[in-house]
ZAMARGU-4260 file (C-alpha; in steps of 0.2 Angstrom, whole numbers, plus 5000, padded with zeros to 4 digits):
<rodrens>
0) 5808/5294/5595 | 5816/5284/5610 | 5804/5268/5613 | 5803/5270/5632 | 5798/5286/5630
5) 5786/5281/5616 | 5777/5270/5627 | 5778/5282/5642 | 5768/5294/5631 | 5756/5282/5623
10) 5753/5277/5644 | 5750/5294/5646 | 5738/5298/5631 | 5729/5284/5633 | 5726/5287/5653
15) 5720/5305/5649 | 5708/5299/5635 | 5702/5285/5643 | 5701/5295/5661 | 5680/5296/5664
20) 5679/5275/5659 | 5679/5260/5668 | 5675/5244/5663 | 5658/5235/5662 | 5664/5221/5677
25) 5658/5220/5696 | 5676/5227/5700 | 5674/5243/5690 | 5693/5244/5687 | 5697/5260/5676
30) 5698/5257/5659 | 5717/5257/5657 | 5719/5244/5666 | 5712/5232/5652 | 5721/5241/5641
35) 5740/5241/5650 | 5735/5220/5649 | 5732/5219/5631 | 5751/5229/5630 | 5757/5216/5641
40) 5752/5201/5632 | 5756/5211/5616 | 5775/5212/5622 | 5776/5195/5629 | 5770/5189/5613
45) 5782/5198/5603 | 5798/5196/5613 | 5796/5214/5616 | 5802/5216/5599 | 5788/5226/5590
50) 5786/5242/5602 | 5773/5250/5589 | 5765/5237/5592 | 5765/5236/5608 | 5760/5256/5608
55) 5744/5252/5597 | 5738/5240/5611 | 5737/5254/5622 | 5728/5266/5610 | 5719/5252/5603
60) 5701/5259/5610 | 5705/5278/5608 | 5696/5279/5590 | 5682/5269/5595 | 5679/5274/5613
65) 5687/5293/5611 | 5685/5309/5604 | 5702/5304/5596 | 5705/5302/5575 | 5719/5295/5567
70) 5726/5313/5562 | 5731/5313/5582 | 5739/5298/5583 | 5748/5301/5567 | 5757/5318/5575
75) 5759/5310/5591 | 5767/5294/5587 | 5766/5288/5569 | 5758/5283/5555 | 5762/5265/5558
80) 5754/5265/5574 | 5737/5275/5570 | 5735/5260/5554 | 5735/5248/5568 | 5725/5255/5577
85) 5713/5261/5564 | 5712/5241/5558 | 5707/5237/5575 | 5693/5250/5577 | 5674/5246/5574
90) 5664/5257/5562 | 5651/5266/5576 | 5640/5270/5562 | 5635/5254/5560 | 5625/5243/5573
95) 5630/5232/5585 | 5624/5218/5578 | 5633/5222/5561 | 5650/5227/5569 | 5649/5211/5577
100) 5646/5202/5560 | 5662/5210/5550 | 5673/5207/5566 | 5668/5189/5562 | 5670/5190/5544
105) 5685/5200/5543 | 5696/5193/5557 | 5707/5182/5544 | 5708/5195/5534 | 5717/5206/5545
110) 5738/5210/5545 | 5749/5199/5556 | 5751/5212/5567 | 5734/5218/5570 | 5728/5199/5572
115) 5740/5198/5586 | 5732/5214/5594 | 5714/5209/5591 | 5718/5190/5597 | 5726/5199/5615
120) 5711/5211/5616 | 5700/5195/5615 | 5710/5187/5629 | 5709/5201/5640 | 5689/5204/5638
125) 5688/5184/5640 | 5696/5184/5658 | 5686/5198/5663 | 5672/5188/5660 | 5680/5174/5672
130) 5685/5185/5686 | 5673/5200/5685 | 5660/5202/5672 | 5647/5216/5671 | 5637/5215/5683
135) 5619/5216/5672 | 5623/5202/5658 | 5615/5186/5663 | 5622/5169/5659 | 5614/5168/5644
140) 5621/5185/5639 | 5641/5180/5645 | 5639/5164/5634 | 5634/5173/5619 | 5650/5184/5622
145) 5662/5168/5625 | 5655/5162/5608 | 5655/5176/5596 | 5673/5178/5604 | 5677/5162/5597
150) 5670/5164/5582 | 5681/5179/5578 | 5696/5171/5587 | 5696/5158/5575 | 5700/5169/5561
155) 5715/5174/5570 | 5721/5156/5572 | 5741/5154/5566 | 5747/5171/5571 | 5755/5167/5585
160) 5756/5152/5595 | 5760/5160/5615 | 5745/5170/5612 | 5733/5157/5607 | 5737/5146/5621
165) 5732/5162/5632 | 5715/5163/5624 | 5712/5144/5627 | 5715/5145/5644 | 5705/5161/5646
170) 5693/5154/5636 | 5690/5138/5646 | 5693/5147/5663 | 5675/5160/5658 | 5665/5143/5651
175) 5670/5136/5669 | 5666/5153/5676 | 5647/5153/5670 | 5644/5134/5675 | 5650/5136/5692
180) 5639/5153/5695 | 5626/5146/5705 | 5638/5136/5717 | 5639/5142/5736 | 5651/5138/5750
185) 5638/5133/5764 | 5643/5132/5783 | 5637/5124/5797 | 5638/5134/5811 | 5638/5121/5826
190) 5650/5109/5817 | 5658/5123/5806 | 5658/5110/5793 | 5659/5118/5775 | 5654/5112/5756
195) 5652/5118/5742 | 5636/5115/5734 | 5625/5118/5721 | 5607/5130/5720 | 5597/5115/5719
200) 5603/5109/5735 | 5603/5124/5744 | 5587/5127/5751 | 5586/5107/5756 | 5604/5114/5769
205) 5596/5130/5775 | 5581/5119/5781 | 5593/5110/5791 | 5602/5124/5797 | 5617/5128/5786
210) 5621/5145/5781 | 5625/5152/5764 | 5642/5161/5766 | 5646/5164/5748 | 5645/5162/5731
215) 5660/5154/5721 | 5671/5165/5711 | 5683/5160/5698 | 5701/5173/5697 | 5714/5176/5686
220) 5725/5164/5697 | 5711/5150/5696 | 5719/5134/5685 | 5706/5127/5674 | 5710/5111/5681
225) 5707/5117/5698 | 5689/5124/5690 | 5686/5105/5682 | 5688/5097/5697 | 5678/5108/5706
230) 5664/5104/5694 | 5669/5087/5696 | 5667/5087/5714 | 5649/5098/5711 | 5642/5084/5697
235) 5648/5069/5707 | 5660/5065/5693
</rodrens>
């Protein structure tokens, strides 16, 4: 099969499984949108010389989160593509505690190939937690993410150099994320002054009259040096 059309299809498949979901974030973006990222930072990663590949990271959720099995994806694409997929999907039958525990244990033993998928799947969910993450996880429940995502990451280390220096900065841009949660851009409204400051101070500056106008959100386009410096600014560093 022609490889444009073997994306185009997989795009296709995907949207149509994947139609009712949206992801866990404040932003409630449809589902495929997470999953046409991780084919992005597949292909990048790859040179755009592996197109299963870059097909499986589109399909990559569709046993786990579907009503799909991999005798579909087998007479849809091929057999290569529904093992990648397959090596990448999380026994349901199990817990959620233990289907974390295996990812853990059984990252370094993965392919080459599927490494590089689950390494992009792990960067994607890592920015999402930066820029907009579910809205009913509390910091202490984000952290626990960012760490069990490092954990499994870490059995993926040697794979693939690009993509690991994506994680990193994904990873450090959601650690940045989480310690700058309780910072607010404060006004005040007859000099129209504005800082940024943080919780402990705020009620000290609405006593004298500031205003709250908003808390501080890290992006996708936010540098993690930017987000240093910001603490910097925020810790008197």
């Amino acid at each position: 099969m022609n490889e444009i059309v073997l994306i185009t299809r997989a795009l296709r498949f995907a949207a149509e499984r994947h139609s009712t979901q949206r992801r866990k974030g404040q932003a409630k973006e449809p589902y495929i949108n997470h999953l046409a990222e991780v084919a992005e930072l597949v292909a990048k990663a790859t040179d755009g010389k592996d197109t299963n590949l870059v097909v499986a990271a589109l399909l990559h959720d569709t046993i786990e989160d579907t009503k799909t099995v991999p005798e579909e994806l087998v007479a849809e694409f091929n057999s290569d593509i529904a093992q990648l997929v397959r090596e990448v999907t999380d026994d349901k039958s199990l817990s959620k505690q233990d289907r974390k525990n295996l990812q853990i244990a059984n990252a370094s033993q993965k392919s080459p190939r599927a490494k590089l998928l689950k390494l992009a799947d792990k960067t994607s969910n890592l920015r999402s937690i930066a820029h907009s993450p579910p809205e009913n996880w509390d910091t202490a429940r984000k952290q626990e993410y960012i760490n069990w995502a490092t954990q499994v990451v870490a059995g993926l280390k040697g794979v693939n150099t690009w993509l690991e220096a994506r994680f990193d900065k994904a990873l450090k841009l959601a650690q940045h994320a989480l310690e700058m949660e309780n910072i607010f851009v404060i006004k005040n409204p007859e000099t129209d002054e504005v800082m940024w400051i943080g919780e402990e101070a705020l009620k000290e500056k609405e006593k004298e009259g500031w205003v709250k106008e908003e808390s501080f959100q890290i992006t996708e386009s936010s540098s993690p040096e930017f987000a240093e410096e910001l603490l910097g600014i925020m810790k008197g560093d």
